[in-house]
C-alpha positions in Angstrom: 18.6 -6.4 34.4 15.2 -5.8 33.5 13.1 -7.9 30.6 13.3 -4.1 28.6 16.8 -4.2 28.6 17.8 -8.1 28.2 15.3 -8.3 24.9 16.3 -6.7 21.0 12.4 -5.5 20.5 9.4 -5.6 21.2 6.4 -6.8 19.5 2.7 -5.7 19.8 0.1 -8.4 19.3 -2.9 -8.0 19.4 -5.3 -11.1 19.5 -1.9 -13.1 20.6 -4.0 -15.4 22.7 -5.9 -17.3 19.4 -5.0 -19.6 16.7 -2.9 -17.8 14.8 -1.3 -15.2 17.6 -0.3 -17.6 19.8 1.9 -19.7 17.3 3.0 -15.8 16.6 4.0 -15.4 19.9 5.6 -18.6 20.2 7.8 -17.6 17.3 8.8 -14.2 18.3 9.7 -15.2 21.8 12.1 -18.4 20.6 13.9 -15.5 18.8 14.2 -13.6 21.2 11.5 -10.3 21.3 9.8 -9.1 23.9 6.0 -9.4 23.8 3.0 -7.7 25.1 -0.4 -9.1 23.9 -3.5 -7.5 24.1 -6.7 -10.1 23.8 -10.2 -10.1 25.6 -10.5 -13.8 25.4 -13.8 -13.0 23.5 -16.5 -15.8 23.9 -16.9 -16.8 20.2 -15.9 -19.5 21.4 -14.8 -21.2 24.6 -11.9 -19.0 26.2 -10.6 -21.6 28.0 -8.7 -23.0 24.5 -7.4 -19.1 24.8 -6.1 -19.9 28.0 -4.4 -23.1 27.4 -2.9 -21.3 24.5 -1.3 -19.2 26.4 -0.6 -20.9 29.3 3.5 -21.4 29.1 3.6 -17.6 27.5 2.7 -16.6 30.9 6.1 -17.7 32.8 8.2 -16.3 30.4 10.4 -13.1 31.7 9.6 -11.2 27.7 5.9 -11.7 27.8 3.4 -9.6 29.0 -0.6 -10.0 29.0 -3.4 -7.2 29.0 -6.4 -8.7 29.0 -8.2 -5.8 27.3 -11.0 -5.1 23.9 -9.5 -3.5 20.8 -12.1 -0.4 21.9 -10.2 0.4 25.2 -9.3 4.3 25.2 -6.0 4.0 23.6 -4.8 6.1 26.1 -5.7 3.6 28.8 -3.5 0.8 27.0 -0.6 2.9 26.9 -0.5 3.4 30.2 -0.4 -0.6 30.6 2.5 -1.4 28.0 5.8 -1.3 29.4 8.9 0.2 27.2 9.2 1.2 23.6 7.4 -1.0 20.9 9.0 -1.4 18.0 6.0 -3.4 15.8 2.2 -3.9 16.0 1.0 -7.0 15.0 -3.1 -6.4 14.6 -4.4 -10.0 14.8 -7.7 -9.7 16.6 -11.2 -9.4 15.3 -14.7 -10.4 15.4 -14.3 -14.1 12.9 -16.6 -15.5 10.9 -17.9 -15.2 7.8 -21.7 -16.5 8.7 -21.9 -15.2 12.2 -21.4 -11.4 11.0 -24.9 -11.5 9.3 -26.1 -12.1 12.5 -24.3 -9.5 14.1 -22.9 -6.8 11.6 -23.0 -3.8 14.0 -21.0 -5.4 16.3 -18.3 -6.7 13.7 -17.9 -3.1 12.1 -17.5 -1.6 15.9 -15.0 -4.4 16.9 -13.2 -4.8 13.7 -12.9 -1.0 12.1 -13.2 0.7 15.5 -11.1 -1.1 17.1 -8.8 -1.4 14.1 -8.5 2.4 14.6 -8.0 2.3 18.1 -5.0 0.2 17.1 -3.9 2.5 14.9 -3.9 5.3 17.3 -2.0 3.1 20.0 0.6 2.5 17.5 1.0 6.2 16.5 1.0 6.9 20.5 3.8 4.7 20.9 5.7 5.8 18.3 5.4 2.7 16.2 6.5 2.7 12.7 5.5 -1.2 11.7 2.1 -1.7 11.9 1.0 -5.6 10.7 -2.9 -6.1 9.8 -4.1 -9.3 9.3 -6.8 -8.9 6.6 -8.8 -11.6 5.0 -9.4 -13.2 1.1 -13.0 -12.6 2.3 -12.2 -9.0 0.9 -12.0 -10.7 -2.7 -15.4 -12.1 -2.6 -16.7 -13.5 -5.2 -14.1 -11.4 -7.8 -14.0 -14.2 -10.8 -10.5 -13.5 -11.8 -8.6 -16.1 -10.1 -5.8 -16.8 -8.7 -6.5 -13.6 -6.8 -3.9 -10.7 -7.4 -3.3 -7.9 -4.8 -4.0 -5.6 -7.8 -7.5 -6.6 -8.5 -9.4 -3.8 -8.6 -12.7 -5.7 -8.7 -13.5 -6.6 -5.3 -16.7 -8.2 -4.2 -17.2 -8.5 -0.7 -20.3 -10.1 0.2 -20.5 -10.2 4.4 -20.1 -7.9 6.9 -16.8 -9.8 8.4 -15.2 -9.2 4.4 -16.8 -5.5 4.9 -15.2 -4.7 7.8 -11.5 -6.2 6.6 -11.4 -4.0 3.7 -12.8 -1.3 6.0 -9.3 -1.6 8.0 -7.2 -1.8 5.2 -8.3 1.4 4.0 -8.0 3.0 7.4 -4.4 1.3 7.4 -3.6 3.0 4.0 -4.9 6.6 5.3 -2.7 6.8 8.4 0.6 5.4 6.7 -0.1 8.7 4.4 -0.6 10.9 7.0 1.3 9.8 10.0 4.2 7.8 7.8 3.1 4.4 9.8 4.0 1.6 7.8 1.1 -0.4 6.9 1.2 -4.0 5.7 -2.0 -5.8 5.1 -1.6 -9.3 5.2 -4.9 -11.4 3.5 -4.8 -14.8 4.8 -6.3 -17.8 2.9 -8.0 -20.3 5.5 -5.4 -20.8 8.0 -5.6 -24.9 9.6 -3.3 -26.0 11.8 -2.9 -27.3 16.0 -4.7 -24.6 17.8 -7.3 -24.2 15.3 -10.5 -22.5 15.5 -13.4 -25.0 16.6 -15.8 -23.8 14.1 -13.6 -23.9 10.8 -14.3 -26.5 8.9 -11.4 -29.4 9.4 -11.8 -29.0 13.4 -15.1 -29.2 13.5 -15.5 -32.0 10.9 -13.1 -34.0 12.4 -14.4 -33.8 15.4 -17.6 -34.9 14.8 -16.2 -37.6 12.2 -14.4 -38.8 15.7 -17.7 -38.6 17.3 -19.5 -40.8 14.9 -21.3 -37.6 13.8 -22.8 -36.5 10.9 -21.0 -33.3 9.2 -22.9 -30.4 7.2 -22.2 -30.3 3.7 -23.6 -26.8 2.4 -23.9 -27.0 -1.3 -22.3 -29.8 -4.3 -19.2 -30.0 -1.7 -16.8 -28.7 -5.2 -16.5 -25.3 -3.3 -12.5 -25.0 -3.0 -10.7 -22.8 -0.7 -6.4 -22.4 -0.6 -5.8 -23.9 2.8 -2.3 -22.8 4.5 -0.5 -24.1 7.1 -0.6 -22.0 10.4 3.3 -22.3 10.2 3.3 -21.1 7.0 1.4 -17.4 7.9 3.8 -17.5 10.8 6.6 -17.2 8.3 5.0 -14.5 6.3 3.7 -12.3 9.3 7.6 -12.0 10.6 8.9 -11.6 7.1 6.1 -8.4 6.7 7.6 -7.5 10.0 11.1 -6.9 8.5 10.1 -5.2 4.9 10.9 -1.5 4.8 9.5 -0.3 1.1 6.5 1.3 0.4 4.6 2.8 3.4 1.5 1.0 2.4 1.3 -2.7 1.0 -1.2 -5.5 0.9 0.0 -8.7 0.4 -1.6 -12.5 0.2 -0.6 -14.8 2.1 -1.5 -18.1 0.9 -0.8 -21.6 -0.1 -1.4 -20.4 -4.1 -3.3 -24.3 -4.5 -6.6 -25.4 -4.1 -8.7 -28.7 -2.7 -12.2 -28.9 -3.3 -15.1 -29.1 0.3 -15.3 -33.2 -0.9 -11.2 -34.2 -1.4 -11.1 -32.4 2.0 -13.0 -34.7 3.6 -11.4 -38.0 1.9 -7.8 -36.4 3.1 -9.7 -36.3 7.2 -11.4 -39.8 6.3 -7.8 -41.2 5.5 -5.9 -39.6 8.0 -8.7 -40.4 11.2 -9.4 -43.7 9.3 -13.1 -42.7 10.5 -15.6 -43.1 7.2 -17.6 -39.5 7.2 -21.7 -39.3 7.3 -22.4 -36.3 5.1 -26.0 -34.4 5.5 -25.7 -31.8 2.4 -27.9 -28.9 2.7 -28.8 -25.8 0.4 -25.6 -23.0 0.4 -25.0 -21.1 3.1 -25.9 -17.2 2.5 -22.1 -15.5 1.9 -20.5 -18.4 1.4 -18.2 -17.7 -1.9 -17.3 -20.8 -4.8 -13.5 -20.3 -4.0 -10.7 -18.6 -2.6 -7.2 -18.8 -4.4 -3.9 -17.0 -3.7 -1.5 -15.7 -6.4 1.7 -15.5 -3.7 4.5 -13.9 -6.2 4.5 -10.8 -4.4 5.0 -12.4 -1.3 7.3 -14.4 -2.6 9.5 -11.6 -4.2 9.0 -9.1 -1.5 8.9 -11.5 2.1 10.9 -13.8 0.5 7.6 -15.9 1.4 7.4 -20.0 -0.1 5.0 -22.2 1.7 6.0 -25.4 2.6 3.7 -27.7 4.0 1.2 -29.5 2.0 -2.2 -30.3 2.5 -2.1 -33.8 4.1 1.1 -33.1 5.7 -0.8 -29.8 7.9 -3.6 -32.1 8.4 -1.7 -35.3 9.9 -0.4 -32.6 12.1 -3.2 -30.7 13.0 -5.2 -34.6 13.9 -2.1 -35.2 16.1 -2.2 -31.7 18.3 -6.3 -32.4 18.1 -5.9 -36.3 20.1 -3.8 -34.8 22.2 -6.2 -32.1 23.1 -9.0 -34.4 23.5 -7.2 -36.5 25.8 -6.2 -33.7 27.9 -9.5 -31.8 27.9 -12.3 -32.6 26.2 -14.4 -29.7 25.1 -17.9 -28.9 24.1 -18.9 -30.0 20.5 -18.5 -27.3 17.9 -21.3 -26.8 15.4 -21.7 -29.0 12.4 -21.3 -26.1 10.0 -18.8 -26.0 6.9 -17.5 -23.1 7.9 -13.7 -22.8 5.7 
């Protein structure tokens, strides 16, 4: 009996070899789906984290891995996927709020091209779930907080928050002509195991580890609404099973706050390392706060975050020893990137 046939579905993710898609794809194979991830082990930073994160997905009989970019000819990935796919789980992007000044051609190609490429996959394979993972960069710096999905006064100020927005709308013009559902998830600061080397808390710690001094941009009472990488897990398969409206966008957030400064007393206590702050001027797109109003999810995913902020973090400085012990990897940037 073939993996097709011993599987209830099968999920599309792209990005499924990062922070975020991997614990995904953890999830959705313990519950038995089948999986197919699409991820070009982009160089942002070192692919060989990628690899370790998938490295056990790769013996498993559901999984499958094309190591492809988001602007492959659609045509050319479905001629790799095996079987039906019953949802798309969009993950994968250009990151990075700072770098995309840098680079903002190349964010709009990789993250609104290749968002429509995704979209054209999923309407190739006959997909009627398509899962985006948007960002709370698309509020900006929108003073009305906690952030509603209804806020009709976005302020974007990057190229990375441009190009999230970008594929939301693309999202809501194919789920009213091609009846694709379309759920746009905006996810506040995701921390966690597995986590991106240049966001703030693994990068900080690192260098607090390290006996190195840590970038503070700005007074350090910038807040952001850190959640729990196991907490987005829960939301992104809840989003999986809603079957309302054809288009939705939906935060996904802890819906509390902690300030740049009680951050880094939380990392002090739990490393029981004292931190060596260098503050510096603000960093250009850098907004005062991000802040999560969750009732929708909470009423429509049945969504309720449950891991507070020391709690994630104890958790996150466990999975990072281990890490370090088993491979020790370049130093990150001292940027406060959240």
């Amino acid at each position: 009996m073939s993996a097709e046939d011993l599987f209830r579905s099968h999920a599309l993710v792209t990005g499924g070899a990062g922070f975020i898609g991997s614990h995904l794809v953890d999830r959705l194979l313990a519950e038995g789906w089948r999986v197919t991830v699409i991820d070009n082990f982009d160089p942002f930073y070192d692919p060989a984290i990628k690899r370790r994160n998938v490295a056990e997905h790769l013996n498993h009989p559901a999984y499958q891995l094309i190591p492809a970019d988001l602007r492959t000819d659609p045509a050319e990935l479905r001629r790799a996927i095996r079987g039906d796919v019953h949802v798309c789980v969009h993950l994968a992007a250009l990151a990075g709020v700072r770098p995309s000044f840098a680079r903002p051609t190349e964010y709009l190609d990789v993250n609104v091209v290749g968002t429509q490429n995704m979209l054209e996959l999923a309407r190739a394979l006959g997909v009627r779930q398509f899962i985006f993972a948007s960002s709370s960069s698309v509020y900006g710096t929108c003073p009305s907080v906690p952030w509603r999905e209804d806020e009709r006064n976005l302020h974007p100020i990057s190229p990375y928050a441009a190009s999230k927005l970008s594929g939301e709308l693309l999202g809501q013009v194919c789920a009213h002509v091609y009846g694709i559902r379309f759920v746009a998830l905006r996810f506040f600061t995701v921390y966690g195991p597995r986590q991106r080397p240049d966001l703030a808390i693994h990068a900080f710690a690192r260098r607090m580890l390290n006996g190195q001094p840590i970038n503070v941009f700005g007074n350090g009472h910038s807040r952001r609404d850190y959640t729990y990488v196991r907490d987005i897990v829960d939301g992104i398969v809840q989003a999986i099973e809603y079957d309302l409206e054809l288009f939705k966008v939906i935060n996904l957030g802890n819906n509390h706050t902690i300030s740049l400064m009680d951050m880094i007393e939380v990392l002090e206590d739990v490393l029981g390392v004292r931190a060596h702050l260098r503050h510096l001027p603000e960093q250009f797109g850098d907004v005062p706060q991000t802040w999560a109003d969750v009732e929708v999810a909470r009423r429509l995913l049945g969504y309720a975050p449950r891991t507070q902020f020391y709690d994630g973090v104890q958790a996150f400085m466990t999975w990072l020893r281990e890490d370090l012990a088993l491979s020790p990897l370049p130093q990150p940037h001292s940027g406060s990137s959240a």
